[in-house]
C-alpha positions in Angstrom: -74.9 60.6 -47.4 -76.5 62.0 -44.3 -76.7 59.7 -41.4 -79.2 61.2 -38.5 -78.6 61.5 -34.3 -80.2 58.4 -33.8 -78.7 56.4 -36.3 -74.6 57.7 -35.3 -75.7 57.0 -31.5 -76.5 53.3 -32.4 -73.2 52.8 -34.1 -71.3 54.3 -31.4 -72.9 52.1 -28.7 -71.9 49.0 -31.0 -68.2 50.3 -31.4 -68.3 50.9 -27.6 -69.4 47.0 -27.4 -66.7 45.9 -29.4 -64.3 47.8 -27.5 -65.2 46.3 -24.6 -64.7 42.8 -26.0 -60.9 43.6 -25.7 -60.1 44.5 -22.2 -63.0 42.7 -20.0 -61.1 41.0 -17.5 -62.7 41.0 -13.9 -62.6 45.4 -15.0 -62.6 46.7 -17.9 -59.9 49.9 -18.5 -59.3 49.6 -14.8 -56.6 46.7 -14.3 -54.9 47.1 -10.6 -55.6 44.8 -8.1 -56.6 47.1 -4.9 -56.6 44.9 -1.4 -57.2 45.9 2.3 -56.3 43.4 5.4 -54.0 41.8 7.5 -51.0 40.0 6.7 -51.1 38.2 10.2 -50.4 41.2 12.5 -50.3 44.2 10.3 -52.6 45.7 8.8 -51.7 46.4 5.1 -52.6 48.1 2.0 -52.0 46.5 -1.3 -51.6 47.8 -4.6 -50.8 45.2 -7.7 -50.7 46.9 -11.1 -50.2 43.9 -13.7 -48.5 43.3 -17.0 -50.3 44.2 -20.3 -47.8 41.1 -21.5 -46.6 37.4 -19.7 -44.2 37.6 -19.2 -44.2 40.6 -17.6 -43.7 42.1 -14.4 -46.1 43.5 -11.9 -45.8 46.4 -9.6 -46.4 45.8 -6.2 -47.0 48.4 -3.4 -47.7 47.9 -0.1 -49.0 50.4 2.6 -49.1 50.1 6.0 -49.0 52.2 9.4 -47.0 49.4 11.4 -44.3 50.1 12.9 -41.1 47.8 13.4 -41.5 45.9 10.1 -38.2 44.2 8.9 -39.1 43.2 6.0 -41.4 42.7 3.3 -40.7 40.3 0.1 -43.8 39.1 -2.3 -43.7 36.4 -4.9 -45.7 34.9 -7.5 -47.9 31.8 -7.4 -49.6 29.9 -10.1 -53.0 28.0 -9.4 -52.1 25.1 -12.0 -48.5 24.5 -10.7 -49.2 24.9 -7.0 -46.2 25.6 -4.5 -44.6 23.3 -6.1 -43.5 26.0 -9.1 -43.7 28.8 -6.8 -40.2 30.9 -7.2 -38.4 32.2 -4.4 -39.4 35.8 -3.4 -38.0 39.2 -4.0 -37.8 41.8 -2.0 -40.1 45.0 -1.6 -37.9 48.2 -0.7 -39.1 51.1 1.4 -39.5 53.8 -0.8 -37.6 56.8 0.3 -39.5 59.8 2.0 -42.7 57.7 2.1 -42.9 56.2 5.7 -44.6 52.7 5.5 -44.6 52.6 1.6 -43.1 49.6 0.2 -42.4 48.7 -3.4 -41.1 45.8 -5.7 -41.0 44.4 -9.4 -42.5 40.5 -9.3 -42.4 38.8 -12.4 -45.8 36.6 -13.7 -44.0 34.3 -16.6 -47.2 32.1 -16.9 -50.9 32.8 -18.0 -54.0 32.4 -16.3 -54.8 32.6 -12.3 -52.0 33.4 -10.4 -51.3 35.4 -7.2 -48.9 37.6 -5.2 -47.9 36.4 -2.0 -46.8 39.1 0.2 -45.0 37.9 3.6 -44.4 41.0 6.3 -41.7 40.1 9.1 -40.9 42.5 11.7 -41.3 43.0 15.6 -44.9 41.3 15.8 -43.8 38.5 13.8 -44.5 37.2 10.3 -47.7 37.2 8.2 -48.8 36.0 5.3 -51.8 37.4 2.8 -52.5 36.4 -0.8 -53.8 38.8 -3.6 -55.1 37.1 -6.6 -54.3 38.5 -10.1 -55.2 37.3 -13.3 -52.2 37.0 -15.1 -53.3 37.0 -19.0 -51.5 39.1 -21.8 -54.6 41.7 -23.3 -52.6 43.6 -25.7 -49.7 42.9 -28.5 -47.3 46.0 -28.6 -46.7 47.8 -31.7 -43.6 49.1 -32.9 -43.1 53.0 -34.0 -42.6 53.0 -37.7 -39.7 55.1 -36.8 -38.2 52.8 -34.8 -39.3 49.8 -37.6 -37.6 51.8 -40.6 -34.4 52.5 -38.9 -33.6 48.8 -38.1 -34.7 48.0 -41.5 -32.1 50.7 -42.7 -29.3 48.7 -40.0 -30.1 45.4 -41.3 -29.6 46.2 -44.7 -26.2 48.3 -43.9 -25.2 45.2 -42.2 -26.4 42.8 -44.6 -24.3 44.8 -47.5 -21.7 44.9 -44.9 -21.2 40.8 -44.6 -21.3 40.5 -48.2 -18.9 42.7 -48.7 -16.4 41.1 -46.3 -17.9 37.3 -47.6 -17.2 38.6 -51.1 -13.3 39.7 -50.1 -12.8 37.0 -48.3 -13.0 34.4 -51.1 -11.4 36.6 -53.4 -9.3 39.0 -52.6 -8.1 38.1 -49.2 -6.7 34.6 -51.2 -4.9 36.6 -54.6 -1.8 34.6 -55.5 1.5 36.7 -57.0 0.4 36.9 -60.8 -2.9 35.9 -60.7 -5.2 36.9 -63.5 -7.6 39.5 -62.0 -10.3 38.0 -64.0 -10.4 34.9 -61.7 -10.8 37.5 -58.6 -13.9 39.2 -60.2 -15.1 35.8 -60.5 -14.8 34.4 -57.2 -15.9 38.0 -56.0 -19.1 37.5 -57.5 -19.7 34.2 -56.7 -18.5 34.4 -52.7 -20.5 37.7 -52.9 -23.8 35.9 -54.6 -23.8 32.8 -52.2 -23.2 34.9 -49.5 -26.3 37.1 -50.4 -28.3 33.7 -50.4 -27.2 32.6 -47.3 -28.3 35.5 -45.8 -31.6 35.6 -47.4 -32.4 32.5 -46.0 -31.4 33.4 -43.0 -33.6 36.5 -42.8 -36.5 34.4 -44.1 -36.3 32.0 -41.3 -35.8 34.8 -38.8 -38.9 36.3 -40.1 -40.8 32.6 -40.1 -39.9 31.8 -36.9 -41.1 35.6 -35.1 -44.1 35.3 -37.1 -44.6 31.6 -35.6 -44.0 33.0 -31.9 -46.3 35.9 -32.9 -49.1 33.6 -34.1 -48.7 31.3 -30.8 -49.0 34.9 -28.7 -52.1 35.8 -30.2 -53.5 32.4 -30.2 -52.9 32.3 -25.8 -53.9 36.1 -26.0 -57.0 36.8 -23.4 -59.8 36.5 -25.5 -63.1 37.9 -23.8 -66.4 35.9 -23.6 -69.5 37.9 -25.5 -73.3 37.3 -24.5 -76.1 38.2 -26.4 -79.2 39.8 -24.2 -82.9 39.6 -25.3 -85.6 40.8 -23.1 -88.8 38.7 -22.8 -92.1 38.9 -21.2 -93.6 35.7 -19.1 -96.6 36.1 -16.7 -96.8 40.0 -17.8 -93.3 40.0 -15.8 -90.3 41.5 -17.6 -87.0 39.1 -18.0 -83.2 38.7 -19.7 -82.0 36.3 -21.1 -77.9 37.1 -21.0 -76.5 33.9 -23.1 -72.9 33.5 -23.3 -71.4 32.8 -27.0 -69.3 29.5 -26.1 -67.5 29.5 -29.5 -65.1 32.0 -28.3 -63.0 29.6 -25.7 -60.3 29.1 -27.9 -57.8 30.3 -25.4 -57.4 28.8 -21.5 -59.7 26.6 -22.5 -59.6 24.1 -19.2 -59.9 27.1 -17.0 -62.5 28.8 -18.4 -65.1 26.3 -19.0 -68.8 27.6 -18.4 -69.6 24.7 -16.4 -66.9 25.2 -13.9 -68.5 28.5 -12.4 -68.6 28.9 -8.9 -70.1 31.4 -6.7 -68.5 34.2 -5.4 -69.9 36.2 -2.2 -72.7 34.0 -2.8 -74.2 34.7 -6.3 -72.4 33.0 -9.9 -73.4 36.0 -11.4 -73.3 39.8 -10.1 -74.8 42.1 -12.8 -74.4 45.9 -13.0 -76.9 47.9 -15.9 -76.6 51.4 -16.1 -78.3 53.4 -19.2 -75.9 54.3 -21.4 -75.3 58.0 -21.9 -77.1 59.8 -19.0 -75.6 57.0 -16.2 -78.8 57.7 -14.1 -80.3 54.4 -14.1 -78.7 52.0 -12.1 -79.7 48.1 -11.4 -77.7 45.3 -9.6 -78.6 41.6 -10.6 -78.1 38.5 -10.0 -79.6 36.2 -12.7 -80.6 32.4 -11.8 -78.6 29.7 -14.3 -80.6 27.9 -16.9 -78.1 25.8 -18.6 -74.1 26.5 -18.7 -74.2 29.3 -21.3 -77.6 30.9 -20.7 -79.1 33.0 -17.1 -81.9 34.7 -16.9 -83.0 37.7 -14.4 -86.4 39.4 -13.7 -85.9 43.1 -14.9 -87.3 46.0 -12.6 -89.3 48.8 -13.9 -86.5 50.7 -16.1 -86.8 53.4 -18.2 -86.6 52.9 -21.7 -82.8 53.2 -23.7 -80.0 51.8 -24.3 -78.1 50.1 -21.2 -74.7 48.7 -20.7 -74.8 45.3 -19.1 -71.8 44.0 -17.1 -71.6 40.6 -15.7 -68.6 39.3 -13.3 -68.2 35.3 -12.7 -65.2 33.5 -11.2 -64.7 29.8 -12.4 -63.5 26.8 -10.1 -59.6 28.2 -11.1 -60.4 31.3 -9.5 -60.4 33.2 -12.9 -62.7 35.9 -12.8 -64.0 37.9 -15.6 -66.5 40.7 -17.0 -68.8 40.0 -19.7 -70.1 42.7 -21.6 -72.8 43.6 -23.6 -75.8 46.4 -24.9 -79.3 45.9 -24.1 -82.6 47.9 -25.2 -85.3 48.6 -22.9 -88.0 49.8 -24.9 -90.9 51.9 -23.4 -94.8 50.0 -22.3 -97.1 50.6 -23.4 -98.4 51.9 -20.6 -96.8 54.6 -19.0 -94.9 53.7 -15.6 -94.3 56.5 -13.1 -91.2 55.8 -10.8 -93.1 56.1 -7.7 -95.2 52.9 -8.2 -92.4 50.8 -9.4 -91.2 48.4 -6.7 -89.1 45.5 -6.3 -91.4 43.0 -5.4 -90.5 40.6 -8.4 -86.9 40.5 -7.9 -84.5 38.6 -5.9 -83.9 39.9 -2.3 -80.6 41.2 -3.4 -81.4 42.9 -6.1 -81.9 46.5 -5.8 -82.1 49.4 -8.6 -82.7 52.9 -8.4 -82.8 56.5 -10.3 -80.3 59.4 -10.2 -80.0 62.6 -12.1 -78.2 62.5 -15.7 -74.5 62.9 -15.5 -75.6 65.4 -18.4 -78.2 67.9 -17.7 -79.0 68.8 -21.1 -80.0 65.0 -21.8 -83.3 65.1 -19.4 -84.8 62.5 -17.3 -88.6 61.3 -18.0 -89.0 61.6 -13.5 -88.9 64.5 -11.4 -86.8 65.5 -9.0 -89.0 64.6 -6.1 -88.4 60.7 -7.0 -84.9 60.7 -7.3 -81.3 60.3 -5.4 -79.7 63.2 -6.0 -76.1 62.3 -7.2 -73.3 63.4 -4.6 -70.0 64.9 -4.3 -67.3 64.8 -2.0 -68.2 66.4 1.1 -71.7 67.1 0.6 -73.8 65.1 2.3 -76.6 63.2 -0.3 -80.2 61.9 1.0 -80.6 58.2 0.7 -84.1 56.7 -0.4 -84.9 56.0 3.7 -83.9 59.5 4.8 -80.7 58.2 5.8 -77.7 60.2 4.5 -74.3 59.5 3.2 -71.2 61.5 2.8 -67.8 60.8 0.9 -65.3 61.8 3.2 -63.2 63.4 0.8 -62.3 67.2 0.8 -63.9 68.7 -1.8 -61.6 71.5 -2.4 -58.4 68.3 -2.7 -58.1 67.1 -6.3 -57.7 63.3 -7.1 -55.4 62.0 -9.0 -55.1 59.4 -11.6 -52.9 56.7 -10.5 -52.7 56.9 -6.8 -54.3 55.1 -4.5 -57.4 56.0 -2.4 -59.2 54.8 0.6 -63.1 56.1 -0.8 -64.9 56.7 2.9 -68.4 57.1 2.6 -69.7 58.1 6.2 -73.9 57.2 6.7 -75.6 58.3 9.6 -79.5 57.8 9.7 -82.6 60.4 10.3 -81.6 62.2 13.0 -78.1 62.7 12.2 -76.4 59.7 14.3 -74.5 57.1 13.1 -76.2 54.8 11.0 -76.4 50.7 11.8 -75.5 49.3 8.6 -75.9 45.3 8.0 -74.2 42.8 5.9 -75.2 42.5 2.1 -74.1 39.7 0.7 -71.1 39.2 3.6 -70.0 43.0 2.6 -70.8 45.7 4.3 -70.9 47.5 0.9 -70.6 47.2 -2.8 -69.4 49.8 -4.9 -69.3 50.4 -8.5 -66.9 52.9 -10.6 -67.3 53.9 -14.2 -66.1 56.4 -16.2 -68.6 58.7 -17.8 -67.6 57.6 -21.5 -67.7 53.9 -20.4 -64.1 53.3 -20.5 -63.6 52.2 -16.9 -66.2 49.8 -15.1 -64.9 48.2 -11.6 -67.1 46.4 -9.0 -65.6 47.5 -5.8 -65.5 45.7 -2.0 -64.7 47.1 0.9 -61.8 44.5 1.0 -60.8 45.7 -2.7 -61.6 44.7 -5.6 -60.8 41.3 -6.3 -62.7 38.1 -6.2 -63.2 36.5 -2.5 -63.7 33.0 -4.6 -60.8 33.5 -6.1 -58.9 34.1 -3.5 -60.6 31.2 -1.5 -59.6 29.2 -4.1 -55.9 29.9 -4.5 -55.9 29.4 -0.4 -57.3 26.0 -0.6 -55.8 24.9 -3.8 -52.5 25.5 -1.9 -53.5 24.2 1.3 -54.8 20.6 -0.4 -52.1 20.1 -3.2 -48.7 21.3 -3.4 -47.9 19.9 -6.9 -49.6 20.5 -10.4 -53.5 20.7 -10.7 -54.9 16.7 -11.2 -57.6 17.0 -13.6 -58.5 13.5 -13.6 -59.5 14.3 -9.4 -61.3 17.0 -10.8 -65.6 16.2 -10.8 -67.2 16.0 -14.4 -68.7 19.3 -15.5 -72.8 17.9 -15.1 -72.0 16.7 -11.6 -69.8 19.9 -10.9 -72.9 21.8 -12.1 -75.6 20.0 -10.3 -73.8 20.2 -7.1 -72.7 24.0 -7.3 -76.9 24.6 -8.3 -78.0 22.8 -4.8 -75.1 25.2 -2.7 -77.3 27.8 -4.5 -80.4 26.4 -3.7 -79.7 26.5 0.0 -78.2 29.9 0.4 -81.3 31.2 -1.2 -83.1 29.5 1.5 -81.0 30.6 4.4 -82.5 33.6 6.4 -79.7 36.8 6.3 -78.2 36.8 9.3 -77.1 32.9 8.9 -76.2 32.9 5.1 -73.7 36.1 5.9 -72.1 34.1 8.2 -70.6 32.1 5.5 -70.4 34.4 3.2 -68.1 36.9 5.2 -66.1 33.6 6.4 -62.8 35.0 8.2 -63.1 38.4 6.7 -63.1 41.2 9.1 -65.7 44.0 7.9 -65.5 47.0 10.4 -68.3 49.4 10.5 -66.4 52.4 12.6 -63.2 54.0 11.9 -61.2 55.5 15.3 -60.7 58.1 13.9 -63.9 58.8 12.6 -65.9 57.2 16.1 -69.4 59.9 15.0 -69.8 58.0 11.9 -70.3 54.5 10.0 -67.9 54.0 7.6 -67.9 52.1 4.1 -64.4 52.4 2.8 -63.5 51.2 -1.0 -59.9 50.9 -1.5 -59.0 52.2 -5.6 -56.8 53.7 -7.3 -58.8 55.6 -10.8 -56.7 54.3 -14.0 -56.9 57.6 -15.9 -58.3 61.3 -15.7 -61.8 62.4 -16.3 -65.2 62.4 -15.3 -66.6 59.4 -12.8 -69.6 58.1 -11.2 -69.4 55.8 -8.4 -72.4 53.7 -6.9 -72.3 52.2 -3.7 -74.8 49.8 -1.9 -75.2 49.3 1.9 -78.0 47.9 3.7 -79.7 49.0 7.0 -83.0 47.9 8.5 -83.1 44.9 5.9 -83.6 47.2 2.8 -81.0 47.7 0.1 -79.5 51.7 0.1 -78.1 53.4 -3.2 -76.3 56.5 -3.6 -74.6 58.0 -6.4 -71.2 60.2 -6.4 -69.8 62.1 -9.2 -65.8 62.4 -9.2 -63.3 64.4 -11.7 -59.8 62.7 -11.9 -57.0 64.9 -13.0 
């Protein structure tokens, strides 16, 4: 049966949707926890690569370029149990040859929001710093058939084996002098036939009671939230609707109620859509709430296709998560040039822009003239304003899967000086990393990329309460709702300058580097999950408008 171009690109887009169903956590394909601050004095670089099971244990790396530290020990903590159920902590050993590199094993034995607590003593004292993880098991290990057929072939052996001995036992091990033989056969056969049912039964409630633990694994497995998207027209206006399919909370379930959002660096919802296959459209939302399940967002002027729509939220737990879905923008009827679209409908923080295809041979419907010109490391790229921005990396150094990287992005304005960038959204950037066959989507913050809110939340939940979570103290999910939705209503309402002041709270955003004094840095700390091809998008803003840039990267 033939099956045309069109048709075999619609099916892979809804096999890539499925897939994504399976590992959206706050990332999907990416899951380390990068963070960059203090942990009171020292400055500190932290690297948490999580279990795929819980239990499980983490690996923790620290960096830092402090000297005279003593020690550093981490440990797990649990936002249900509070520091009540915290463990004691283990220590982090130097690793040897790497100056300022410390590593440890920390075990996570329970599901759902946790957090590693890193504590660094040494000559300027002790500090503290907390680096939420979200502990959830996302994938049930198989067992090589190999490996599965030789301890069938063992069990049997041994199985044969304590019949044998069962058998011998109550026969021949008990022969009186001049005993008919007969009687020996007998009892042989009978020791040797209970014996094989007794065993039977014991292998049958062996296999009941793993299959019980396995049922009970896959029941508290992470199980993604979906969303369906439909685009609309209302006042000749272009919206989405993104509605989140509720029937799939069958797992965390008091964590992970819709109606227990809360927002984080000032949005509920931070929505990335790039077109799917060429990567060189590029829009970040932030869609108002209707109702618990359901937000809607005006949509800029986008070219028509297929996108991929990623949306991150963090609940009143601190559990953050990605929900993904597929989205087509079909063309108007009207033809829209790039250079008359503007932003003009959507939120102040919204922002969306054009770049060349990651594929040459795929085209673009704009010309050169109207576009960012995707970077690479090194070369300097022209920013919508003239501006420019530069990955600091050298181009000629490869990067390597794995390891982890400080992504400097230099931006100096018109003339070639360094550029005064300003707050968006507290951050002094926001960076996005996906791989170019849409394995690996991250939303990136100077600071790393983990939720502030959950964060914030672990802090206070610790602060406030030592023991286990109270639900009863906690506000009913309509009052919870309303109350979050007029926090919302008077950020929106707050001019830049005094709603960054609480966003950024006591985070400390630098905009220069010492070494680096002729430039303005943006620095994303990340460590790329596998090899291949990647784009990166990062957001600044300067003189009160949004900046985009594009940067291609190959991972080896």
């Amino acid at each position: 049966m033939f099956v045309n171009f069109m048709t075999m690109k619609r099916i892979l887009l809804i096999l890539f949707t499925i897939s994504l169903s399976w590992v959206a956590i706050a990332h999907i394909g990416s899951p380390a926890v990068t963070f960059e601050g203090k942990a009171g004095n020292y400055a500190v670089l932290v690297l948490v690569t999580p279990p795929e099971v819980i239990p499980g244990t983490a690996t923790v790396d620290i960096y830092t370029n402090v000297s005279g530290i003593e020690s550093v020990v981490g440990k797990p903590v649990y936002w249900f149990a509070g520091d009540e159920g915290t463990p004691s902590a283990d220590e982090l050993v130097a690793v040897e040859g790497e100056p300022g590199h410390y590593r440890g094993l920390i075990w996570l034995m329970n599901s759902g929001t946790s957090g590693i607590d890193i504590e660094v003593k040494g000559e300027q004292g002790s500090g503290t710093v907390l680096v939420p993880v979200m502990a959830v098991s996302t994938a049930q290990n198989t067992m090589p058939p190999s490996l599965g057929w030789m301890l069938v072939g063992l069990c049997m052996l041994l199985v044969v084996l304590m019949i044998t001995i069962i058998s011998a036992s109550v026969s021949d091990g008990l022969v009186k002098a001049n005993e008919d033989t007969s009687k020996v056969k007998h009892k042989r056969w009978i020791g040797a036939s209970v014996s094989a049912i007794v065993l039977l039964l014991i292998l049958w409630g062996g296999k009941t009671w793993w299959d019980g633990l396995s049922l009970d694994y896959k029941q508290f497995m992470y199980k993604p939230l979906s969303a369906v998207s439909t685009v609309f027209s209302r006042g000749g206006q272009k919206n989405m609707e993104f509605k989140i399919d509720t029937t799939r909370l069958s797992s965390l379930y008091n964590t992970r109620r819709l109606s227990y959002i809360i927002p984080d660096h000032g949005k509920l919802m931070h929505m990335f859509m790039v077109r799917a296959g060429s990567m060189d459209v590029f829009a970040h939302l932030h869609p108002r709430r209707v109702d618990s399940a359901t937000f809607v967002t005006p949509l800029p002027a986008l070219l028509p296709g297929k996108y991929l729509v990623f949306a991150d939220i963090t609940r009143l737990s601190g559990f953050a998560e990605t929900i993904a879905d597929t989205i087509e923008i079909v063309e108007d009827k009207l033809p829209i040039a790039f250079a008359s679209m503007d932003s003009s409908s959507l939120n102040r923080d919204d922002t969306f822009f054009v770049t060349n295809p990651i594929n040459p041979s795929s085209g673009s419907s704009i010309t050169t003239d109207n576009i960012v010109v995707c970077g690479k490391p090194g070369v300097k790229t022209t920013l919508q304003d003239g501006s420019t921005a530069t990955w600091e990396h050298a181009p000629t150094t490869s990067l390597t899967s794995g390891k982890l990287y400080e992504l400097t992005f230099a931006i100096n304005d018109e003339q070639g000086k360094p550029a005064t960038l300003e707050p968006y959204l507290g951050m002094m950037g926001h960076a996005v990393v996906m791989k170019t066959d849409g394995s690996v989507y991250i939303h990136l913050h100077p600071v790393g990329n983990y939720s502030m809110a959950s964060q914030q939340t672990m802090i206070t939940r610790f602060e406030k309460e030592t023991g286990p979570v109270n639900w009863k103290a906690i506000m009913k999910s309509s009052a919870f709702m309303d109350s979050i939705d007029n926090v919302m209503t008077k950020l929106e309402a707050m001019p830049d300058e005094e709603r960054n002041k609480i966003l950024m709270g006591n985070m400390v955003h630098t905009q220069s580097d010492s070494t680096h004094s002729e430039h303005t840095l943006v620095k994303f700390p990340y460590a790329f999950p596998s090899s291949g091809n990647y784009r990166i998008w990062i957001q600044m803003k300067r003189n009160g408008k949004i900046l985009n840039s594009a940067f291609d990267a190959v991972v080896e």
